[in-house]
N, C-alpha and C positions, 0 to 999 in steps of 0.2 A: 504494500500500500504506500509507504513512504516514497518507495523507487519510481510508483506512477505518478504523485505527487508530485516531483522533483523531475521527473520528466516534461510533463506538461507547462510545470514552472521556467525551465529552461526554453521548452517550444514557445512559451508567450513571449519571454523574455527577447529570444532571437527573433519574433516579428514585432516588438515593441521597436528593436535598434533598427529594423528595417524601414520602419513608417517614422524614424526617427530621420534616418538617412532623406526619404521622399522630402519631409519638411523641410528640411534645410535646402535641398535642391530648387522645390517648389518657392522656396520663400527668397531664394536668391534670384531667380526666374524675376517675379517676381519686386523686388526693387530694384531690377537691370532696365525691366520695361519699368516703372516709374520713374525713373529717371533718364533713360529714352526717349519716351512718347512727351514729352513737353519740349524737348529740344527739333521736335521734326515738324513738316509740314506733309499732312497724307493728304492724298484725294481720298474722297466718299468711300470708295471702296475699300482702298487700303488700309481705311480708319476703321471700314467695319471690320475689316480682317483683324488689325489689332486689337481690337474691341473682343471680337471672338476668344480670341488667343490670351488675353488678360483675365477676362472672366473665366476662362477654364481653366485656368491657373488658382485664378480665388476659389473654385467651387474645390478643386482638388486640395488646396491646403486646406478648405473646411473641413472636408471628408479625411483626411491624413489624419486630423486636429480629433475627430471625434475617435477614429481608433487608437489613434493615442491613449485617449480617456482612457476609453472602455482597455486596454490590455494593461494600462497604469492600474486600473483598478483589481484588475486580473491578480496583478502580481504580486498586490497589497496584500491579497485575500490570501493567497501562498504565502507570506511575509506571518501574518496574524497565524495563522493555524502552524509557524514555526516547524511548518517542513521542508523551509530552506536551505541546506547545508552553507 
C-alpha cells in the first residue's frame, strides 16, 4: 500500500514539473508578444492573427494554471497522509 502511495505521489509529482515547464514556456510566449505587439503596425488580418495567437496563449496558461492547482493539491494530500519518503 505505501509503494502504491509513493508511486502515484511521484507520477503526480512528475506531471506537476511538466505543466510547471508549459507555464513558464507559455508565460514567456506570452510577455514576448506583449511586448511585441505594441511596437508593430498589423493590417486587419494580421492583427487578427495575433489576436488569435495571444488569446490561445492566455486560454493555455489558464488551463496549465488550473492543473497546476489540482496536482499541487494532489500532492499535498500524499504530503498529509505522510506516505512521502
Amino acid at each position: 500500500n505505501a509503494n502504491f502511495d509513493i508511486d502515484l505521489y511521484l507520477l503526480a509529482k512528475d506531471r506537476y514539473d511538466l505543466y510547471q515547464e508549459r507555464y513558464d514556456f507559455y508565460s514567456h510566449q506570452k510577455d514576448f508578444f506583449s511586448k511585441q505587439i505594441p511596437n508593430h503596425t498589423f493590417s486587419d488580418k494580421r492583427q487578427n492573427i495575433v489576436n488569435t495567437q495571444y488569446n490561445m496563449i492566455e486560454s493555455n496558461i489558464k488551463r496549465i494554471e488550473n492543473a497546476l492547482i489540482g496536482y499541487k493539491e494532489a500532492l499535498n494530500v500524499y504530503k498529509k497522509k505522510g506516505k512521502v519518503y
